[in-house]
C-alpha positions as CSV (number, residue, x, y, z in Angstrom):
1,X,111.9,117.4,72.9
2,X,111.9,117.0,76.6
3,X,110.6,120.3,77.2
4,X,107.9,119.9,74.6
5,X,106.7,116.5,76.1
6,X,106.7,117.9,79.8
7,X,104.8,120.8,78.7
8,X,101.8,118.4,77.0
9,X,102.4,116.3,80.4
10,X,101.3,119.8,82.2
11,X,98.6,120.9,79.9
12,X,97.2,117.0,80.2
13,X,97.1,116.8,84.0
14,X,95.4,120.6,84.2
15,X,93.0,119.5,81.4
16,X,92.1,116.0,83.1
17,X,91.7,118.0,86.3
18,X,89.0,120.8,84.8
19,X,86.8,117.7,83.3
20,X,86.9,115.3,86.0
21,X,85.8,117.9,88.6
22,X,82.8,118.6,86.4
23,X,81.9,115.2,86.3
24,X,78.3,114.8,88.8
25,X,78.8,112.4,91.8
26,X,76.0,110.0,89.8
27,X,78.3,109.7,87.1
28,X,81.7,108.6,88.8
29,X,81.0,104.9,88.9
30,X,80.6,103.9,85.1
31,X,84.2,106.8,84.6
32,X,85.8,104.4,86.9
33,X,84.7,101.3,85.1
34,X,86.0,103.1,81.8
35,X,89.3,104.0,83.1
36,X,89.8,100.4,84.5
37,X,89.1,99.0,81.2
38,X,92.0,101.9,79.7
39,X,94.2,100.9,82.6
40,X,94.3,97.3,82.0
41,X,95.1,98.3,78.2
42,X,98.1,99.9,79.8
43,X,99.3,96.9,81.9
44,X,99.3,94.7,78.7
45,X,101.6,97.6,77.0
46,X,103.7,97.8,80.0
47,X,104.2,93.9,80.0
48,X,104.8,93.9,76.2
49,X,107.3,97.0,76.6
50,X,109.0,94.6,79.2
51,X,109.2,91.9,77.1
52,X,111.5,93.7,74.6
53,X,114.9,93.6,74.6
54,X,117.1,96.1,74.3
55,X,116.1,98.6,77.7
56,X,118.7,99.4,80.6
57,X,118.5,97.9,84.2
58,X,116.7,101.4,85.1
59,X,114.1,101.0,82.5
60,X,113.4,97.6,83.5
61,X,113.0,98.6,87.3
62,X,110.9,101.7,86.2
63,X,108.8,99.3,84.1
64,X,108.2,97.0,86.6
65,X,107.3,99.8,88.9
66,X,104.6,101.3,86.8
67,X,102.9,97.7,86.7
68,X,102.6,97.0,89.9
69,X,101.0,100.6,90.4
70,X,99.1,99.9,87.5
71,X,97.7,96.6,88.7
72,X,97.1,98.0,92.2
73,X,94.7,100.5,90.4
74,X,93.0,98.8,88.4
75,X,92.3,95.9,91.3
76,X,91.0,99.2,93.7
77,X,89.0,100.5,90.9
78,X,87.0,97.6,90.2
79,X,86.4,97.2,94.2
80,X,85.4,100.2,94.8
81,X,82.7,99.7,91.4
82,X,81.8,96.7,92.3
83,X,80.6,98.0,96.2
84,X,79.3,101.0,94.4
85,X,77.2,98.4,92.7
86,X,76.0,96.8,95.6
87,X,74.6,100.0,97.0
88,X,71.6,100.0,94.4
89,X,70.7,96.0,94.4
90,X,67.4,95.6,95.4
91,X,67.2,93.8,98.8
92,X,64.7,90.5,99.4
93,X,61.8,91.3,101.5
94,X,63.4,88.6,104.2
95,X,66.2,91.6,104.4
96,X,63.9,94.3,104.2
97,X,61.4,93.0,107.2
98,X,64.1,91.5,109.1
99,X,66.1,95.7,109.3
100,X,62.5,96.8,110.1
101,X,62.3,94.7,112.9
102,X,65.5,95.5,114.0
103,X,64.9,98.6,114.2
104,X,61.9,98.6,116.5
């Protein structure tokens, strides 16, 4: 069983690798805001998993562990998104003129 599961843990990461390096640089924004939305969908797992009763200390800890990654992610992700985003706001004309004369 353990074999069989680390094997399809393998097979996942090589697959995930040969699609995301595919993916066009125009595109990476709204993957990241998908995979935020999956990763918060994890953190309410974990936190239900850690709710139960019935794991070890070590499960606990390990539990607790993968949250905090978890949160740290998702948090990051949407950052980075939301600067991303800011990138391709149209500026005022105040902005605009005001860089222009700047630059002169």
């Amino acid at each position: 069983m353990l074999l069989t599961n680390l094997a399809i843990l393998v097979l996942a990461g090589f697959v995930g690798y040969a699609v995301i390096s595919k993916v066009p640089n125009t595109l990476h924004t709204p993957l990241m805001s998908g995979t935020n939305a999956i990763h918060g969908i994890v953190l309410i797992g974990g936190l239900l998993v850690l709710g139960l009763e019935g794991h070890g200390f070590l499960n606990k800890v390990l539990l607790v562990i993968a949250i905090v990654f978890g949160t740290i992610n998702v948090v990051g992700g949407f950052l980075v998104t939301d600067r991303m985003l800011e990138m391709f706001k149209q500026r005022s004309p105040d902005v605009v003129k005001r860089d222009e004369d700047d630059a002169k």
